[in-house]
N, C-alpha and C positions, 0 to 999 in steps of 0.2 A: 790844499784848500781846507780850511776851517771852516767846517758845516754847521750850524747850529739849528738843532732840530727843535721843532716845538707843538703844542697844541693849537687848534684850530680856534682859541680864546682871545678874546683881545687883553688880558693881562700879559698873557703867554706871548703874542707876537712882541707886543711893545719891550717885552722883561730881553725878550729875542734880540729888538734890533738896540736894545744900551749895551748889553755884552757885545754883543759883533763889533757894536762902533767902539767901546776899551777896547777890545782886541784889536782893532784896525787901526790905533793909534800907532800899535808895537810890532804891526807883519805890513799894514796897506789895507787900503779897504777893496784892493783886487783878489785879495786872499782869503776874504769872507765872505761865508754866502747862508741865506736862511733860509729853510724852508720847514713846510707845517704837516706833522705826520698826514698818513701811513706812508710818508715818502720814505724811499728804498733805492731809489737809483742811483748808489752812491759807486763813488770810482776807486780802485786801489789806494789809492794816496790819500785821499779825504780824510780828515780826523773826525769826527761826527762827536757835538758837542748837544748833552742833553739839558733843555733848558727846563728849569722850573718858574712857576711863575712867582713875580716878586710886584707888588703894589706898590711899594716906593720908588722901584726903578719905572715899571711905567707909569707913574705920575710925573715923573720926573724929565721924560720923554716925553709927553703930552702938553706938558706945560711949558715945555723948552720950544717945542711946537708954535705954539701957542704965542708965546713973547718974545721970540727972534727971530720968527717968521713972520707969521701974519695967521690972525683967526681962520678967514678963508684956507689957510694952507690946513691947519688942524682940520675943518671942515671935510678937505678931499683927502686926506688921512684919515681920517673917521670911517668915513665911506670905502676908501680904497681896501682897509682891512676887512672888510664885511668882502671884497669879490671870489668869486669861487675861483678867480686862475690862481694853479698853484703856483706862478711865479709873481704872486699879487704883494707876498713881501718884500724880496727884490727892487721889485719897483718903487716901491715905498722908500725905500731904502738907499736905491739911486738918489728921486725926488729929493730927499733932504738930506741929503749931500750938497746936492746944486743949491736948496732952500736955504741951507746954512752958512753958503759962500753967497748969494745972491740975495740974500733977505727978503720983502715982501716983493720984489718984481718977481719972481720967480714965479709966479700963477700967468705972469703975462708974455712969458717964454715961449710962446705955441710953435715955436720954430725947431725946438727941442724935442725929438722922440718919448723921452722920458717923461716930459712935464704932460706930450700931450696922451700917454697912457694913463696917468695921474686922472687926466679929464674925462676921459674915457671913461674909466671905471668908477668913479664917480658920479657920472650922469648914471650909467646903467644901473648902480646898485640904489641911488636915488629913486628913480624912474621907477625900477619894480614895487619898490615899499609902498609906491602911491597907487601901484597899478594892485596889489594887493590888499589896499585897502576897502578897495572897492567892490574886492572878488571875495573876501572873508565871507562865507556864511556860516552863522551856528546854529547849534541843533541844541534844544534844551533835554537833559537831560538831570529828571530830577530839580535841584536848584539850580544846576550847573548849565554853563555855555561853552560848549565844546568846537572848536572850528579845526579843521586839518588843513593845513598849506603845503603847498609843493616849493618853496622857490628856488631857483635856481642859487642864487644870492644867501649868505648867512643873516636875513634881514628882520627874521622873528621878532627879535627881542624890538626893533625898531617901532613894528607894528603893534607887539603886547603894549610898549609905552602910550600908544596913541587910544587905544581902546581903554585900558586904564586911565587919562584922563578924563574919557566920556564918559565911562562906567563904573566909576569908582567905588559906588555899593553894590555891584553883579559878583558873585564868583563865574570866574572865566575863564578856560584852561585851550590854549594857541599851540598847538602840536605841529611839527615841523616832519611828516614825513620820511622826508629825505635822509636827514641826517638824527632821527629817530630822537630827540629829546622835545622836552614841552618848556611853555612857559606858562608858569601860573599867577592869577590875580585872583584871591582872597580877597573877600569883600573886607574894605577901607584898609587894604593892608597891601604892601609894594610887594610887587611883581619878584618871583625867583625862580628858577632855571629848575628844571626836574631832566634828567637823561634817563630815558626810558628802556626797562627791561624786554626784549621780547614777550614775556608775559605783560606786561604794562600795552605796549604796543595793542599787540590781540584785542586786549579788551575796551581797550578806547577806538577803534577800530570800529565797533557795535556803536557806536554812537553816532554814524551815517547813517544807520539803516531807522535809527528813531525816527519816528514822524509826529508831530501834536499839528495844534494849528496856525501855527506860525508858520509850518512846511509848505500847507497844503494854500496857507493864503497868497503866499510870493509865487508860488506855481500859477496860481489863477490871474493875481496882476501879469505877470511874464507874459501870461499867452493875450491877456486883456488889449496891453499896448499893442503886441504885434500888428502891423499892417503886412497885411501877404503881400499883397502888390509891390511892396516895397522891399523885398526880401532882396537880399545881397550879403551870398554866401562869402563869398571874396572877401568882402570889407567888414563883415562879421568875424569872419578866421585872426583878422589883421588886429581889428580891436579886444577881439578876446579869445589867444591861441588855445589849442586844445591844453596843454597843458596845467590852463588855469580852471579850464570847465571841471576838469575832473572831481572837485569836491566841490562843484556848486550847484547850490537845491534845484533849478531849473531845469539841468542840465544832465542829472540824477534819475 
């Protein structure tokens, strides 16, 4: 088996699955498989192939997508590389297999395991980015708007895009917890990728504990709307699980 390892980048995956598929013209595409570091679990036999990233192979990939598929199919490729299974390139990779023999019906395949992990992971990483839009709070700091997110999903950058429309003259810096890098938006200037040092970390870190009055105002509406009588722990946990409360000012 021909392993082709890669970064967890969508340059990196896409640059991943045009090599695989050259190579699977000349072995089978039974005998390729991609996956996205710090993967390790490789078998005696596996060749492990290190990818680097290339912009023209995946645009080339993107756009092949794109015009012998169906918009919609790029769409859930889009989305499907953002999911956190590590077996989330594979699947892709299936996908447009069947997408390239079957052209645009292939979104309407729901019969197929394949297409319908495709949908799957798609809604999910969809879903979040909207349900994170609504969870972002920032904290001023200085000139700066500082927000810290947990998501499950690689969906940051999704979210910096859409804040960056609204706010196009803020500097505004969207820090990703999990996987420890930021996105930054300088004011009237596009959004770019910072991976953060454990020092870097630490000290943006401090910028939860800032409070002005913007804090202390969302705090008083929160408790303002509340109706006690109408309290329902249940279907509060369901609408906003703990894992999103954690950096959010009411919840703080």
């Amino acid at each position: 088996m021909k392993v082709f390892l890669c970064d967890d980048t969508y340059d990196d995956i896409l640059t991943a699955i045009y090599d695989a598929w050259e190579t699977a013209l000349s072995v089978g595409h039974e005998q390729v498989s991609i996956r996205k570091r710090p993967f390790c679990d490789f078998t005696l036999f596996d060749e492990v192939i290190e990818v680097t990233a290339d912009s023209e192979k995946a645009e080339k990939v993107i756009r092949s997508v794109a015009r012998k598929i169906s918009p919609m199919a790029r769409y859930w490729v889009d989305m499907a590389l953002l999911h956190s299974d590590p077996d989330s390139v594979n699947i892709v990779y299936s996908f447009l297999r069947k997408g390239f023999r079957y052209g645009s019906s292939v979104c309407s395949r729901l019969n197929d395991p394949d297409i319908m992990k495709m949908m799957d992971m798609q809604r999910k990483v969809s879903g979040e980015s909207y349900h994170l839009l609504e969870f972002a709070r920032f904290n001023n700091v200085g000139n700066v708007y500082i927000s810290h997110l947990e998501p499950i999903h690689n969906t940051l950058l999704m979210i910096a895009d859409h804040f960056a429309d609204r706010m196009p003259s803020e500097n505004f810096i969207l820090i990703d917890d999990n996987r420890r890098f930021a996105v930054v938006h300088p004011k009237d200037e596009e959004n770019y990728i910072r991976y953060l040092t454990p020092e870097d970390f630490e000290q943006l870190a401090v910028s939860e504990k800032i409070e002005d009055g913007y804090t202390s105002m969302w705090r008083t509406y929160f408790d303002a709307i509340a109706i006690e009588e109408r309290t329902n722990l249940r279907c509060q946990m369901s609408h906003f699980p703990k894992y999103k409360r954690k950096h959010a000012t009411e919840w703080m």
